[in-house]
Structures are given as C-alpha cells and as structure tokens.
Backbone as JSON Lines, residues from 0, in Angstrom:
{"i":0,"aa":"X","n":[13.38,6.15,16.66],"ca":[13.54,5.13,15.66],"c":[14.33,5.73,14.5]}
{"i":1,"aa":"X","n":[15.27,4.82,13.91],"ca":[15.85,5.39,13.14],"c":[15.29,5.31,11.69]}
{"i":2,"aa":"X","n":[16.05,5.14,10.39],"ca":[15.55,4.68,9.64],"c":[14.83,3.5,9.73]}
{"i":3,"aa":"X","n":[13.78,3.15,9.15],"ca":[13.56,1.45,9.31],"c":[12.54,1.51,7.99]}
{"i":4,"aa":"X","n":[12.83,2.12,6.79],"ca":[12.32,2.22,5.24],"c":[13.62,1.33,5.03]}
{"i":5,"aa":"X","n":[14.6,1.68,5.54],"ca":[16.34,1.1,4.18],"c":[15.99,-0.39,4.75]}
{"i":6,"aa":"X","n":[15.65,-1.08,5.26],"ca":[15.4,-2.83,5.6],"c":[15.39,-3.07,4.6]}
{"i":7,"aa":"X","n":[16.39,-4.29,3.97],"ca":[16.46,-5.01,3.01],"c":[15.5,-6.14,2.91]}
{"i":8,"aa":"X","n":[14.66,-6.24,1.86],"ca":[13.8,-7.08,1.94],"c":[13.87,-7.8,0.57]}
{"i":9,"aa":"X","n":[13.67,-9.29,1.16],"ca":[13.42,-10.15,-0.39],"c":[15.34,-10.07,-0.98]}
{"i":10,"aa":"X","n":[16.29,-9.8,-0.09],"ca":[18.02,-9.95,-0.46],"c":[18.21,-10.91,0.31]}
{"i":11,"aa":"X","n":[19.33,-11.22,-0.36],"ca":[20.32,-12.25,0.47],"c":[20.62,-12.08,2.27]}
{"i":12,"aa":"X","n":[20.73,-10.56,2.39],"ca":[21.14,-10.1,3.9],"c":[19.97,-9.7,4.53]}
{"i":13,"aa":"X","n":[18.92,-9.9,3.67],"ca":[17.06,-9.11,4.43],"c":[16.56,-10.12,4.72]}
{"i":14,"aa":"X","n":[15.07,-9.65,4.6],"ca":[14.3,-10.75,5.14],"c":[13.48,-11.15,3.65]}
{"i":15,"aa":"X","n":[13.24,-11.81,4.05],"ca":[12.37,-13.19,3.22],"c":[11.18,-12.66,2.82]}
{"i":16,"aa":"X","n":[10.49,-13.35,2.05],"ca":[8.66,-13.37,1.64],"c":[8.31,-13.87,3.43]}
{"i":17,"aa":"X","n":[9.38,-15.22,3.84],"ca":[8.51,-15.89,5.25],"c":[8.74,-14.99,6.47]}
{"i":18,"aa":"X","n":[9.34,-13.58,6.14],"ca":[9.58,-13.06,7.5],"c":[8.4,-11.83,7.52]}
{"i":19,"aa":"X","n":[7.39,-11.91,6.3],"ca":[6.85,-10.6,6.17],"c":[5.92,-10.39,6.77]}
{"i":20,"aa":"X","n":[5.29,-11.48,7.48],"ca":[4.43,-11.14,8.47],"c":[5.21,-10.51,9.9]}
{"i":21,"aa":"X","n":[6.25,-10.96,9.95],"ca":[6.84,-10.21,11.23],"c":[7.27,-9.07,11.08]}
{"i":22,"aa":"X","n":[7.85,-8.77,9.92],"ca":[7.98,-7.23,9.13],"c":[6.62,-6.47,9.48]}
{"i":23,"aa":"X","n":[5.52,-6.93,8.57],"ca":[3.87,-6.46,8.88],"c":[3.64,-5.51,10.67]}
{"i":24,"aa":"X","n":[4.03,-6.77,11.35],"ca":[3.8,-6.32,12.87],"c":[4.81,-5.73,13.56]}
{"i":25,"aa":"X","n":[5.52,-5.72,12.94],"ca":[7.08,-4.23,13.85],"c":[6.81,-3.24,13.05]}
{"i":26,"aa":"X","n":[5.88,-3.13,11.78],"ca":[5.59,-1.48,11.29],"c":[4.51,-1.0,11.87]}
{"i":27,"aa":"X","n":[3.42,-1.89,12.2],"ca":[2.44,-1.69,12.61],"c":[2.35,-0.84,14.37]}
{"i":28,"aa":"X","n":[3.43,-1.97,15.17],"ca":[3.81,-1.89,16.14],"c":[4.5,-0.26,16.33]}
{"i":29,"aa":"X","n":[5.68,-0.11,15.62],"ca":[6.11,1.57,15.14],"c":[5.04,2.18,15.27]}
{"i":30,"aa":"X","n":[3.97,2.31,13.85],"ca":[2.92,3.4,13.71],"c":[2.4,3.64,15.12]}
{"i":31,"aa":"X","n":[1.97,2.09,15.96],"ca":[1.3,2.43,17.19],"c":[1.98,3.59,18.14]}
{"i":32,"aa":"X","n":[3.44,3.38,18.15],"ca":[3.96,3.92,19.11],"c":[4.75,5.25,18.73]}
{"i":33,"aa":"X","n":[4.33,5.72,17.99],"ca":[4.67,7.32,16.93],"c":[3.89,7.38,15.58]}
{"i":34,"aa":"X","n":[3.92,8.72,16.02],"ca":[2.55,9.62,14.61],"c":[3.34,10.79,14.21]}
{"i":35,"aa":"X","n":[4.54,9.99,14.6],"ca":[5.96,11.14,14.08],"c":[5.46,11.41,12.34]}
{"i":36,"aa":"X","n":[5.74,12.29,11.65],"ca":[5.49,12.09,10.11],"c":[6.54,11.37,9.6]}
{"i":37,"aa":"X","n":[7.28,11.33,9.81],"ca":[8.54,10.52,9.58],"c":[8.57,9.42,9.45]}
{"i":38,"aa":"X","n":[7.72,8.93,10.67],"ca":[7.74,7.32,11.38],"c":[6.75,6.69,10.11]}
{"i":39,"aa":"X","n":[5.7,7.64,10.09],"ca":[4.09,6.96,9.25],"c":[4.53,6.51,8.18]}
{"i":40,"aa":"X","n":[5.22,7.68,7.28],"ca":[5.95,7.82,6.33],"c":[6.69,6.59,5.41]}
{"i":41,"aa":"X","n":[7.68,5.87,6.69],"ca":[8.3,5.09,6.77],"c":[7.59,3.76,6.74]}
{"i":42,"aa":"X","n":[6.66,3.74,7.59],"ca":[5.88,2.41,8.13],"c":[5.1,2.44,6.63]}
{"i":43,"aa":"X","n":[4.18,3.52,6.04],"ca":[3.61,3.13,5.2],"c":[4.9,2.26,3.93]}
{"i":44,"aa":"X","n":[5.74,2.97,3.7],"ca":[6.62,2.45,2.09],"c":[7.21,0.57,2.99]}
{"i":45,"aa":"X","n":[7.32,0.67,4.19],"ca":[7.66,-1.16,4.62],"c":[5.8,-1.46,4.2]}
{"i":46,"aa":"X","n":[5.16,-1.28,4.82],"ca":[3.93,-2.17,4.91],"c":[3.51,-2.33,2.78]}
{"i":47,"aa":"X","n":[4.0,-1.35,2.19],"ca":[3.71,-1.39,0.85],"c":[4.79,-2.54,0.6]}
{"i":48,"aa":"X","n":[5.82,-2.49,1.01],"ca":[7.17,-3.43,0.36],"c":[6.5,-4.87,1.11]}
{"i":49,"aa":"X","n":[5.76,-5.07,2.21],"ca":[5.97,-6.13,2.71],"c":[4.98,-6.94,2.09]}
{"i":50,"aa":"X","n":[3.88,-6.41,1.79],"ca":[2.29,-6.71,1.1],"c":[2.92,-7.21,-0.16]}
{"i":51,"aa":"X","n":[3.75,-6.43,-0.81],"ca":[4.3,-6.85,-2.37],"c":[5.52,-7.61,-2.56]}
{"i":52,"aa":"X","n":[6.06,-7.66,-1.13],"ca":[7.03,-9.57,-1.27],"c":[6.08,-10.28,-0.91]}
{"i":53,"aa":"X","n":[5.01,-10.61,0.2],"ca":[4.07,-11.58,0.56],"c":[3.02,-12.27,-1.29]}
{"i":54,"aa":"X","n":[2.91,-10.98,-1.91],"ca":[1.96,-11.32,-3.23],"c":[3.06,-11.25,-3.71]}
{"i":55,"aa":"X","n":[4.19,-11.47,-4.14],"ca":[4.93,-11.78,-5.64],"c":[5.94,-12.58,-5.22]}
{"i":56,"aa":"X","n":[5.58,-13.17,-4.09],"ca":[6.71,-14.28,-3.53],"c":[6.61,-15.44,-4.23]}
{"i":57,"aa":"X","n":[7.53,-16.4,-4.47],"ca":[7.82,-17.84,-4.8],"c":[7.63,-18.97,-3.85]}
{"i":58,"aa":"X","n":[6.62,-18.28,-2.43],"ca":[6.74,-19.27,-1.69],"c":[5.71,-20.69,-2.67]}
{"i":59,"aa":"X","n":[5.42,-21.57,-1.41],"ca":[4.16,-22.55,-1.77],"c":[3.43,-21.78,-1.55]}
{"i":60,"aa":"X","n":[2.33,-22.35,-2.26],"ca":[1.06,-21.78,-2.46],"c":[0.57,-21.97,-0.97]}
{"i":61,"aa":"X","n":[0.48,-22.49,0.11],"ca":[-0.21,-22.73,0.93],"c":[0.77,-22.01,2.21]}
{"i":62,"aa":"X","n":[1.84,-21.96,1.94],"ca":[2.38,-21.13,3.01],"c":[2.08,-19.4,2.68]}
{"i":63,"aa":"X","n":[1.79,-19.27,1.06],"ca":[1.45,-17.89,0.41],"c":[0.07,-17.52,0.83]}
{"i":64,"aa":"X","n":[-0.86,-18.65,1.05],"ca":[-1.76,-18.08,1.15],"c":[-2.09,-17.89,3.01]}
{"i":65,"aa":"X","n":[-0.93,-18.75,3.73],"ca":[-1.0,-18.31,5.13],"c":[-0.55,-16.4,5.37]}
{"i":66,"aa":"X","n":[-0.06,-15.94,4.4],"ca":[0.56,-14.83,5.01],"c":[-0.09,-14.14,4.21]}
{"i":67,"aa":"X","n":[-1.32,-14.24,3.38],"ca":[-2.31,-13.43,2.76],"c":[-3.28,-12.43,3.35]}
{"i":68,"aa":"X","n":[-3.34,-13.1,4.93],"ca":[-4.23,-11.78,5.71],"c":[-2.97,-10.73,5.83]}
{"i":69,"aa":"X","n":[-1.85,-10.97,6.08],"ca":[-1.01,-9.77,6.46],"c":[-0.99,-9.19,5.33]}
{"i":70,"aa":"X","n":[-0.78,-8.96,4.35],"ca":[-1.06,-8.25,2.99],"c":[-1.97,-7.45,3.18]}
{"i":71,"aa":"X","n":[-3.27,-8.09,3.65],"ca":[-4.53,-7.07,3.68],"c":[-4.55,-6.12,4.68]}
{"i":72,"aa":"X","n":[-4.04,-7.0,5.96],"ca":[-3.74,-6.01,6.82],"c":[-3.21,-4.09,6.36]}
{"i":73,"aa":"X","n":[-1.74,-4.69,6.01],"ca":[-1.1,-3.87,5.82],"c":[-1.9,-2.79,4.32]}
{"i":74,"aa":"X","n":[-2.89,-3.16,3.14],"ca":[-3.33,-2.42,2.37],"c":[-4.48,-1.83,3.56]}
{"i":75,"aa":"X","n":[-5.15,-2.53,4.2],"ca":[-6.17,-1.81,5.35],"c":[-5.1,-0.43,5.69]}
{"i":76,"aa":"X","n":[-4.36,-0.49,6.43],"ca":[-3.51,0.14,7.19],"c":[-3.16,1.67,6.12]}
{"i":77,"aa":"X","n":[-2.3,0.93,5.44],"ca":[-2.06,2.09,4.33],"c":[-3.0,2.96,3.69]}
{"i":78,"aa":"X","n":[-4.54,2.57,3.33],"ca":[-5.75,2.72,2.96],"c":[-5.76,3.86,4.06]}
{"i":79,"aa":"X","n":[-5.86,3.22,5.58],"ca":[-6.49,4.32,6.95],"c":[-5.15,5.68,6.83]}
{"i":80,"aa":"X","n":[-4.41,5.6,6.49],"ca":[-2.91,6.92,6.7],"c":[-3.18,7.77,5.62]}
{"i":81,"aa":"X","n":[-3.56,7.11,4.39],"ca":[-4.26,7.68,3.28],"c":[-5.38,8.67,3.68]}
{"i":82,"aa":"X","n":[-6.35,7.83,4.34],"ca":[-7.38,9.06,4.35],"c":[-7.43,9.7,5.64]}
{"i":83,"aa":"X","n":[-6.54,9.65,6.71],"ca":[-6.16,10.83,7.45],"c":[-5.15,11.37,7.64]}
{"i":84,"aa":"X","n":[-4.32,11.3,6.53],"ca":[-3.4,12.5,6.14],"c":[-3.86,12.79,4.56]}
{"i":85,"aa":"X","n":[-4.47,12.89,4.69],"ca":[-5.01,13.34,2.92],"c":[-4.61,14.89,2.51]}
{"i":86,"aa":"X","n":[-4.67,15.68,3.26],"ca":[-3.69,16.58,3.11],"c":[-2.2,16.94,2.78]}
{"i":87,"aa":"X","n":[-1.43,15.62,3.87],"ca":[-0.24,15.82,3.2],"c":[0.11,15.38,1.95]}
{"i":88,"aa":"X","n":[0.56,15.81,1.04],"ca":[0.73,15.77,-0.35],"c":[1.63,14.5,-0.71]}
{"i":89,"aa":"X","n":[2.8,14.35,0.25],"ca":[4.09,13.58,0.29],"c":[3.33,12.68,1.2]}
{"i":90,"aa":"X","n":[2.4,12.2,1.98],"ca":[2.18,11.15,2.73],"c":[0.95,10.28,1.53]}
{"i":91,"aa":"X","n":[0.03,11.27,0.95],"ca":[-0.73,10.4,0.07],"c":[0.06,9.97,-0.94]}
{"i":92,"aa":"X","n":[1.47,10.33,-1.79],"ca":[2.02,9.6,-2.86],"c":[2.76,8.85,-2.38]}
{"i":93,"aa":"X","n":[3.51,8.85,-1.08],"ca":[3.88,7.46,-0.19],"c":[2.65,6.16,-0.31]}
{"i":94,"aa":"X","n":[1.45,6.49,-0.13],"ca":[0.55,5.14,-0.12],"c":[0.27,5.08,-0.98]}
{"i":95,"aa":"X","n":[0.26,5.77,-1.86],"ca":[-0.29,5.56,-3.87],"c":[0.28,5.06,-4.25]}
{"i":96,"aa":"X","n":[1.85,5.06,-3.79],"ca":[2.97,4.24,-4.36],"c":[3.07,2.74,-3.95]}
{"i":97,"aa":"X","n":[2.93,2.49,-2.66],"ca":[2.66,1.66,-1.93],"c":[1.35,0.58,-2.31]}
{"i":98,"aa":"X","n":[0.72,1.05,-2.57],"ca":[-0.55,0.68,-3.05],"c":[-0.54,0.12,-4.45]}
{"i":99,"aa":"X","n":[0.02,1.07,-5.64],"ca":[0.25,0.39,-6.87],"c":[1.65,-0.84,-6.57]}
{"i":100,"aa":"X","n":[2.05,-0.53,-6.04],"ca":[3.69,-1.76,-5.59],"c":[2.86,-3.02,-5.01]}
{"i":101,"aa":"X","n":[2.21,-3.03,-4.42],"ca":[1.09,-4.24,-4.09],"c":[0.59,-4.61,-4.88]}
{"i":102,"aa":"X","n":[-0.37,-4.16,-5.88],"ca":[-1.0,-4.42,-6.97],"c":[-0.11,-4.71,-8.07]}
{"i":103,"aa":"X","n":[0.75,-4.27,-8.72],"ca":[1.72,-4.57,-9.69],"c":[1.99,-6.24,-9.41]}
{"i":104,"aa":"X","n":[2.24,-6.31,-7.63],"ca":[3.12,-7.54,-7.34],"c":[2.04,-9.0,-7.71]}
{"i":105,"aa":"X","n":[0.78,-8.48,-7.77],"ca":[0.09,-9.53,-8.0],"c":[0.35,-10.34,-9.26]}
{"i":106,"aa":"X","n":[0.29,-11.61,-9.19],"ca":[0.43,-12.16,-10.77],"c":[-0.83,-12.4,-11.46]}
{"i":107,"aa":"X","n":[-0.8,-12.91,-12.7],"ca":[-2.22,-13.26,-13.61],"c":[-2.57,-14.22,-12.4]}
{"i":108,"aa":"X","n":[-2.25,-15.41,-11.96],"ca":[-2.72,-16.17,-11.18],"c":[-3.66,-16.01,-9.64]}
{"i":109,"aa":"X","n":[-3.35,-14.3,-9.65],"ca":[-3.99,-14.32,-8.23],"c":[-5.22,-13.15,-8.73]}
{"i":110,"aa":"X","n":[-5.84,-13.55,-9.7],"ca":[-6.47,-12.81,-10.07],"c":[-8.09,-12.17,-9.04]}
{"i":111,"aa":"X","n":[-8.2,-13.35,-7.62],"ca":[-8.99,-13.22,-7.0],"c":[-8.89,-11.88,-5.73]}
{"i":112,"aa":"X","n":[-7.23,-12.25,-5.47],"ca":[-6.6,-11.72,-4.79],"c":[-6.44,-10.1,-4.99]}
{"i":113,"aa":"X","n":[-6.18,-9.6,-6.78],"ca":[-6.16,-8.98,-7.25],"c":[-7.23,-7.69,-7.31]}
{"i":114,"aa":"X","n":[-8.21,-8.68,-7.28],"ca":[-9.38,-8.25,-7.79],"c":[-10.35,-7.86,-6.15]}
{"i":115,"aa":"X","n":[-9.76,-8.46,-5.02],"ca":[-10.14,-7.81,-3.42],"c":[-9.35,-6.57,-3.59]}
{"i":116,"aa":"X","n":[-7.9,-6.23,-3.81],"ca":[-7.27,-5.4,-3.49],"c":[-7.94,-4.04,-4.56]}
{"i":117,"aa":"X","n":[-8.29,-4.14,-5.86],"ca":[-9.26,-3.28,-6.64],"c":[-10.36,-3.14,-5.7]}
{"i":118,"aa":"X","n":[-11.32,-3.73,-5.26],"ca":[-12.33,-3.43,-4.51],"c":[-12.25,-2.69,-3.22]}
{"i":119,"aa":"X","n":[-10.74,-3.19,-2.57],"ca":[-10.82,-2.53,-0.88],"c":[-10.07,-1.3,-1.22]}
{"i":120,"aa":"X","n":[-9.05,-0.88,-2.11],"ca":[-8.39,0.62,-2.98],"c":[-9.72,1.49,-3.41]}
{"i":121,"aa":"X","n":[-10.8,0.86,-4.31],"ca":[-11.28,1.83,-4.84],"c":[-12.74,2.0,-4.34]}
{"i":122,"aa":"X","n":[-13.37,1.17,-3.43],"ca":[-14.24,0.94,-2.43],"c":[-14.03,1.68,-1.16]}
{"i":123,"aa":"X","n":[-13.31,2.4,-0.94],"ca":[-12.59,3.21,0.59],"c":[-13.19,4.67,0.29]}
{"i":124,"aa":"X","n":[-14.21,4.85,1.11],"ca":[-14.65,5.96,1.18],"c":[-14.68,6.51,2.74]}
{"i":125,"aa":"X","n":[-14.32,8.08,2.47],"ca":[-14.47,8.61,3.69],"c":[-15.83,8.97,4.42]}
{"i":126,"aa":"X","n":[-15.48,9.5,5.94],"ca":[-16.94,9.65,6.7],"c":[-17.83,10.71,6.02]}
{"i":127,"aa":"X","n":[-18.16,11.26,4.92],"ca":[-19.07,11.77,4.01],"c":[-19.26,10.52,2.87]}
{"i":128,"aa":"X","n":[-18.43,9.57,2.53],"ca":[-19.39,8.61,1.34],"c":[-18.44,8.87,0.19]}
{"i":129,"aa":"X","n":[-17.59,9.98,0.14],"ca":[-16.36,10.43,-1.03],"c":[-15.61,9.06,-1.13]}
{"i":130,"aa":"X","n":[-15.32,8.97,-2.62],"ca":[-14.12,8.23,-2.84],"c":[-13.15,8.73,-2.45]}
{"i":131,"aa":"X","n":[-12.28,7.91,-2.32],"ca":[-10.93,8.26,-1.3],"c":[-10.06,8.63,-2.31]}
{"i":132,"aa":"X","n":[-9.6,7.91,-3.54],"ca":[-8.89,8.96,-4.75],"c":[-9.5,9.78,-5.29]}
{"i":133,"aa":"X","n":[-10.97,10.29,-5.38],"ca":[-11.43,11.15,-5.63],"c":[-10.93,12.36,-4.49]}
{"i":134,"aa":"X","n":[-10.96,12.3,-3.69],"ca":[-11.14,12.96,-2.81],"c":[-9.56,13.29,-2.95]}
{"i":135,"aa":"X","n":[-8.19,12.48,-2.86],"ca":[-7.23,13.34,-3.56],"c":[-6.18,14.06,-4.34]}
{"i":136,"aa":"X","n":[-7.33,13.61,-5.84],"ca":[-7.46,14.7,-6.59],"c":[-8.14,15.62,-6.31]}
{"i":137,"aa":"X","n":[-9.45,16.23,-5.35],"ca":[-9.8,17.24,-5.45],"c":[-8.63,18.22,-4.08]}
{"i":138,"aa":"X","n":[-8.11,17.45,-3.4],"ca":[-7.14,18.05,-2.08],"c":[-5.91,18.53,-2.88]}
{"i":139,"aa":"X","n":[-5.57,17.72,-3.8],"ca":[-4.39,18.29,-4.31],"c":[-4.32,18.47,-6.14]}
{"i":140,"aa":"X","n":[-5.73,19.66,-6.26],"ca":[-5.98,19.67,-7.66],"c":[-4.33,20.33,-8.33]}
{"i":141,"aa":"X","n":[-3.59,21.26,-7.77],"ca":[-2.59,21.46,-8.56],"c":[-1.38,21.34,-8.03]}
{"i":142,"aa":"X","n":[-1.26,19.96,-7.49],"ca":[-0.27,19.44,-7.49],"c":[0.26,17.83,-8.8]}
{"i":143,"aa":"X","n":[0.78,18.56,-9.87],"ca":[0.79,17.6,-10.9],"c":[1.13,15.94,-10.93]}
{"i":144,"aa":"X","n":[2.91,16.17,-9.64],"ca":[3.1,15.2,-9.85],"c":[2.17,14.12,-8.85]}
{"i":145,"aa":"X","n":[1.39,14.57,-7.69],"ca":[0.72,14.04,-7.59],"c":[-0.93,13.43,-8.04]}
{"i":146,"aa":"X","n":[-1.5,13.92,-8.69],"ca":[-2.67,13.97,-9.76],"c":[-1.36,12.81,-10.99]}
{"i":147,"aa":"X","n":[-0.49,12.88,-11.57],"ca":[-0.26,11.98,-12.3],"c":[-0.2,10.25,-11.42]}
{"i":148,"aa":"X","n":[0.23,10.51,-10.05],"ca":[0.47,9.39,-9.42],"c":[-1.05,8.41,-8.85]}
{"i":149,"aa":"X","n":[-1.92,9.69,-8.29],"ca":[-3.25,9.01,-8.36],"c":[-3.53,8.26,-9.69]}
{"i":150,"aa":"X","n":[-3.33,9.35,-10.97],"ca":[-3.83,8.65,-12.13],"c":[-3.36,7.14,-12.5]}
{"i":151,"aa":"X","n":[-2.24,6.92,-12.54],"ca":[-1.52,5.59,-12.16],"c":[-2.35,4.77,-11.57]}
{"i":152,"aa":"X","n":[-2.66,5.08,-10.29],"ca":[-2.92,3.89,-9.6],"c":[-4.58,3.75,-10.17]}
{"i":153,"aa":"X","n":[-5.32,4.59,-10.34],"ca":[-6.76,4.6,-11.06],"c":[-6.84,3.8,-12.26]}
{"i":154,"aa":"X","n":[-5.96,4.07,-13.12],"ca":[-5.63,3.51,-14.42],"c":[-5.06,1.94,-14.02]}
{"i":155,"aa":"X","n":[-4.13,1.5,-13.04],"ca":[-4.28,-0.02,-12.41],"c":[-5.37,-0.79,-12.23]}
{"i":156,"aa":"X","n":[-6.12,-0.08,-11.18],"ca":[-7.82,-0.3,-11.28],"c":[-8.65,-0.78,-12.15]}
{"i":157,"aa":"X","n":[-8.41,0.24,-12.54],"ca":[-9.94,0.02,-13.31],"c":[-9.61,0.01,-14.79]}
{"i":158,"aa":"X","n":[-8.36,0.47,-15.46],"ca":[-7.7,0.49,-16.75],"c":[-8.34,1.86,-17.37]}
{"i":159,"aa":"X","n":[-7.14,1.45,-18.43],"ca":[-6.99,3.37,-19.08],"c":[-8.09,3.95,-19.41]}
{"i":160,"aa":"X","n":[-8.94,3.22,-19.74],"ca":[-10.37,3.87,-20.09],"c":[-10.97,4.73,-19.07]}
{"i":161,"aa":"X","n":[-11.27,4.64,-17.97],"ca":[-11.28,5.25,-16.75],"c":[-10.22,6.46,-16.31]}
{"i":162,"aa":"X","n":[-8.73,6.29,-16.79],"ca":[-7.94,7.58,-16.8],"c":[-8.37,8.58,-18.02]}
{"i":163,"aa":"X","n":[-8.43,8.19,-19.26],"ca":[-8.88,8.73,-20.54],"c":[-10.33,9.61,-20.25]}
C-alpha cells in the first residue's frame, strides 16, 4: 500500500463528509490486512481525519447523525493502536493528534456527542485498570514533545485546570 494518509478529504477533488464512512472501512480494512508501522500509522491520521469531517461536517442533521457510529468506530479504533503501541512514541502522538482533531471538530451544538468522546478518550483503561494517558505520560516521561501533546489533549478534556 502506498501512501493512503495524502487522500484529500473534505476538497473539491476528495471525498466528502458523505464518503466518510467508506473512508472509515478501507482504513479499517488496511489495518486488518497489515500491522506494517507504516500502514497503522497511516490508518490511524485517515480514521482521525475521517471522524473530524463526519463531526464538523455541514451535512443534515439526520444524514450527520447516520454516519455518527463511524466516528466512534474509528475513535474506538484509534483508542485500541493507542494502547498497544504505547511504546511507540511517534504512534501514540499520531492518535493524540487524531484524537484532539476529532474533538476540536465537534461544535457547541454537539455537546452530547462531545461529551461521549471525553468519556470513551479519558475512560480507556488498560488490562491493569491504568488510565490510558496516564499511562503515556509515565512510558514516555522524557519525551517533551510528547508529554506537551498528551497535555493538549488532557487540557481538551477536562480543561486547563486539570493540566495546571
């Protein structure tokens, strides 16, 4: 597989908010069929881009809220690469990034929507009961720019009081 991160999405020559469920299932489909680091890599920053045209799209509300499980899907998904590559340094700020790009995309209006994606991000604990951004910041205590990028997405969460 070649590149398949450069897919234009939400342009004139890409695909749509209405193609993002089919986007959703050819990354998914990829991950299945390679655990290349490359591939994951890749699949995670589409499944982050596709979750955050599906929530910050202009569709109708009722066609928006048909393509609302694939969103979750894809934060499920990104959530699971997260906590078994938690080691790699460059694969957890791929889904941190991914993860705040979803959340950003939400508007004041989807505040319900918003407020699942806070719960299933900061509710994800591994097979010991650890929080899953707890867990890495303690994997990658001195790696800065990542510890600033967790902090980001913590500070999304739950707000600065909680980074402070």
């Amino acid at each position: 597989m070649t590149s398949i991160r450069c897919m234009s999405f939400t342009q004139s020559d890409g695909a749509g908010p209405e193609q993002m469920p089919c986007i959703v299932d050819g990354a998914l489909y990829a991950l299945r069929s390679s655990t290349d680091r490359d591939t994951v890599y890749e699949v995670v920053t589409i499944l982050g881009r596709a979750a955050s045209s599906i929530l910050g799209s202009s569709l109708p509300e009722q066609q928006r809220q048909a393509h609302i499980p694939h969103a979750g899907v894809a934060v499920e998904v990104i959530l699971q690469v997260m906590e078994h590559r938690i080691t790699d340094a460059q694969m957890v700020m791929a889904c941190i990034r991914a993860l705040k790009e979803t959340l950003d995309a939400c508007n004041e209006s989807q505040v319900v929507i918003r407020e699942a994606l806070k719960t299933a991000i900061s509710s994800k604990k591994d097979a010991r009961g650890a929080n899953l951004l707890g867990l890495c910041i303690s994997a990658h205590c001195s790696h800065e720019i990542l510890q600033s990028v967790v902090l980001e997405l913590r500070g999304a969460l739950e707000g600065v009081r909680a980074v402070l």
